[in-house]
C-alpha positions as CSV (number, residue, x, y, z in Angstrom):
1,X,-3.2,15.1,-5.0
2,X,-6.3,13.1,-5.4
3,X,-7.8,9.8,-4.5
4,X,-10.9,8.6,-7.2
5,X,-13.2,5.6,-7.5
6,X,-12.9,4.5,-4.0
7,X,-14.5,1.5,-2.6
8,X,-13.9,-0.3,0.5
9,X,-15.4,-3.5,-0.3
10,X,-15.1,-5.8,2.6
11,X,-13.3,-5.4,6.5
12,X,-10.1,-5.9,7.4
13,X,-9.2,-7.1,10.8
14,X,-6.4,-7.4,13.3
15,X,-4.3,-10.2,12.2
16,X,-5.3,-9.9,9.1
17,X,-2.1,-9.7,5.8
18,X,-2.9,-6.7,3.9
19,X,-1.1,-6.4,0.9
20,X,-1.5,-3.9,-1.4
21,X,-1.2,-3.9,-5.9
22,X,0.2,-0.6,-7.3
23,X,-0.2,-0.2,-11.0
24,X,0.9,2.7,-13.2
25,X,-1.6,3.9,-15.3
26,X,0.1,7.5,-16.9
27,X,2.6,10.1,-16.0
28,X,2.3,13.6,-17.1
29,X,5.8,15.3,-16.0
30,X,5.6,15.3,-12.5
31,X,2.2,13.9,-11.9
32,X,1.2,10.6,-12.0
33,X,-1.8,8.3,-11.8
34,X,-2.1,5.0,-10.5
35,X,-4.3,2.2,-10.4
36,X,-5.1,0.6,-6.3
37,X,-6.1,-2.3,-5.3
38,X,-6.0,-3.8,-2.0
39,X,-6.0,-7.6,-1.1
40,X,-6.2,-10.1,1.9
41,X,-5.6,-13.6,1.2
42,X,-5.9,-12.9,-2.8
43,X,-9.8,-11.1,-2.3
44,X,-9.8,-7.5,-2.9
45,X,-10.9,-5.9,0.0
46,X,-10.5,-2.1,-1.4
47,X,-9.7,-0.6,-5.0
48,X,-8.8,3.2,-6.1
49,X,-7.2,5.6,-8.2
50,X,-4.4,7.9,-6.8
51,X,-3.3,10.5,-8.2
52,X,0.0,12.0,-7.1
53,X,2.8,15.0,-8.0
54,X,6.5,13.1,-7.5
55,X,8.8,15.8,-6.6
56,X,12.7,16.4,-5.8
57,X,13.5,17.4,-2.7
């Protein structure tokens, strides 16, 4: 639904492990918010906070 507080801190390159931290912050029936932060080789290289609506098919 939304993505907020964006930042792309620092490249990421071919070859480089990407791995990325999910953290729930709330949940509100169907939509929740969680907390982003993306890492290569433990420095965070990007950080936001998604905001999604988790349906049934």
């Amino acid at each position: 639904m939304s993505i907020d507080d964006a930042k792309f801190r620092k490249p990421v390159t071919p070859g480089d492990s990407l791995y990325i931290h999910v953290e729930k912050q709330q949940n509100r029936g169907a939509v929740w918010k969680f907390k982003c932060e993306a890492k290569v080789a433990g420095v965070k290289v990007a950080e936001a906070v998604v905001t999604a609506m988790i349906a049934d098919k």
